[in-house]
N, C-alpha and C positions, 0 to 999 in steps of 0.2 A: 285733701292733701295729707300725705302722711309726714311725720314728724321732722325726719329725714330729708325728705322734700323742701319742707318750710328751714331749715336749717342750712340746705344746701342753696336755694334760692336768697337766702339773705345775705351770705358767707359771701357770696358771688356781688351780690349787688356791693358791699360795702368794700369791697378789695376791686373792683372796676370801675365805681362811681370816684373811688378818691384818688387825684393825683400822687405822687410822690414825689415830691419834692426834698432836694438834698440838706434843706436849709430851717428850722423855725424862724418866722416870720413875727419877731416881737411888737409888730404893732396889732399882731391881730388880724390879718387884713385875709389871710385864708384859712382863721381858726375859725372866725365866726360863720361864713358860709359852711364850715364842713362839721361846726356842732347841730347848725339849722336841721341839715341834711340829715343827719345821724335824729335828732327830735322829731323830726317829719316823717322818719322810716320807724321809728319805737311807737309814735301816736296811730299811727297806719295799723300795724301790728296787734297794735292795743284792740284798735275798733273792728278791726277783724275780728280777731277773738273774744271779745266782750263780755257776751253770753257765756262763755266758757271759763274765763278767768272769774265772774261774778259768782259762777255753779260750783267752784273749786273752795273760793274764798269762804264762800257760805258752808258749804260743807265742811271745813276745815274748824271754819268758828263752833258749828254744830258740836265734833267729837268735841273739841275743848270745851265745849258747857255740858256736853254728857245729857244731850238730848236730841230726840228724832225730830223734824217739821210734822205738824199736825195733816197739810196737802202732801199729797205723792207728788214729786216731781213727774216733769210732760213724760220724760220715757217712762217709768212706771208707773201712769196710767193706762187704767182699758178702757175700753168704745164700749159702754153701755146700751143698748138701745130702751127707747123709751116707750114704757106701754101709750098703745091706743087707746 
């Protein structure tokens, strides 16, 4: 999915999943079902992306130590084949 996609797919999901209501409900009684929802759709999100947010963070920490990983990362590795 591209960017755009996932952005407009979320956009949608959280402006039709939540009622509007004209009123704050000061006991709480429809804040907490719709922060669950909003937690339930960020951890979603998360484990989807995982891989990709863990590859970003590591790399990020990388430039600030002002060092390369000693392994290639899986895309730049090549397919060696192995003598017989």
């Amino acid at each position: 999915m591209r960017r755009s996609q996932v952005v407009l797919f979320t956009t949608l999901f959280f402006l039709l999943g939540v009622p509007a209501y004209a009123y704050g409900d000061p006991t709480g009684g429809s804040l907490l079902p719709f922060l669950f929802s909003m937690l339930a759709a960020i951890w979603a999100m998360f484990l989807i992306f995982a891989s990709r947010i863990r590859r970003g963070v590591a790399g990020f920490m990388a430039k600030l130590r002002g060092s390369k990983p000693d392994e290639p990362v899986a895309s730049e590795a090549r397919d060696e084949t192995i003598p017989s």
